[in-house]
N, C-alpha and C positions, 0 to 999 in steps of 0.2 A: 871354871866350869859354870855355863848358865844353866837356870833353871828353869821351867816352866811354869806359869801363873795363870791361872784361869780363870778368866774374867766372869762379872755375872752376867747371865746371857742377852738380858734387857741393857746393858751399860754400851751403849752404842758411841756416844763422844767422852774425851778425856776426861774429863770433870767425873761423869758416872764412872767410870773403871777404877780411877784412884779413891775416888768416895767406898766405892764396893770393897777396894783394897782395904782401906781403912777402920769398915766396918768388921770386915770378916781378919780383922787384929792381926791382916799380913803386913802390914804396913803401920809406921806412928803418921800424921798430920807432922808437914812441915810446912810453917808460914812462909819460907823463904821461897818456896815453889808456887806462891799461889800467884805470882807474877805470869810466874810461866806457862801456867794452864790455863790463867786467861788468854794468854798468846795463841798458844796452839789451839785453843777452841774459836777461838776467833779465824785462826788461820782455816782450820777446819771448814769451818761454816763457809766462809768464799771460797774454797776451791771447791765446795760441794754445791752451791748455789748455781741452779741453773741458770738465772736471769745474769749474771755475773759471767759463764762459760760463752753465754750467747753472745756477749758484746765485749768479746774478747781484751776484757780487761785485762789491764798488767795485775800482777797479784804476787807482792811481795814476800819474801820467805823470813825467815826465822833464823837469828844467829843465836845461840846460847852461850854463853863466856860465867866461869866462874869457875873456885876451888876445887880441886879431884874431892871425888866423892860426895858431891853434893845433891848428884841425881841424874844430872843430866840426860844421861846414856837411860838412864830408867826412864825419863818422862816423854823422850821421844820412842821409846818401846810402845808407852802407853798410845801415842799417835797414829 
């Protein structure tokens, strides 16, 4: 069963939602995710980038591979 997580309403890109997570003690800080969140913010920012939609750059996606239970499924929710 999932749950519901309600983000704070200023936390617009990943990096803010899981920090917000963090702070308000629903979440611990895991180092082994901060790979990832640089990824997806990264990734973020050029599909959100106008100058980038204009000149129809290719824009590569995101594989995520690792252990069950490491996040995964939660960090692309954050997304």
């Amino acid at each position: 069963m999932r749950s519901t997580i309600r983000f704070d309403a200023k936390a617009h890109c990943v990096k803010d939602r899981y920090l917000s997570l963090i702070q308000n003690q629903i979440i611990r800080h895991d180092p082994a995710q901060q790979s990832v969140l640089d990824a997806l913010e990264n990734l973020h920012q050029t599909l959100t980038d106008p100058h980038k939609q204009k000149r129809k750059t290719l824009i590569n996606g995101l594989y995520l591979w690792g252990k069950v239970g490491r996040g995964k499924t939660f960090l692309m929710d954050l997304f």
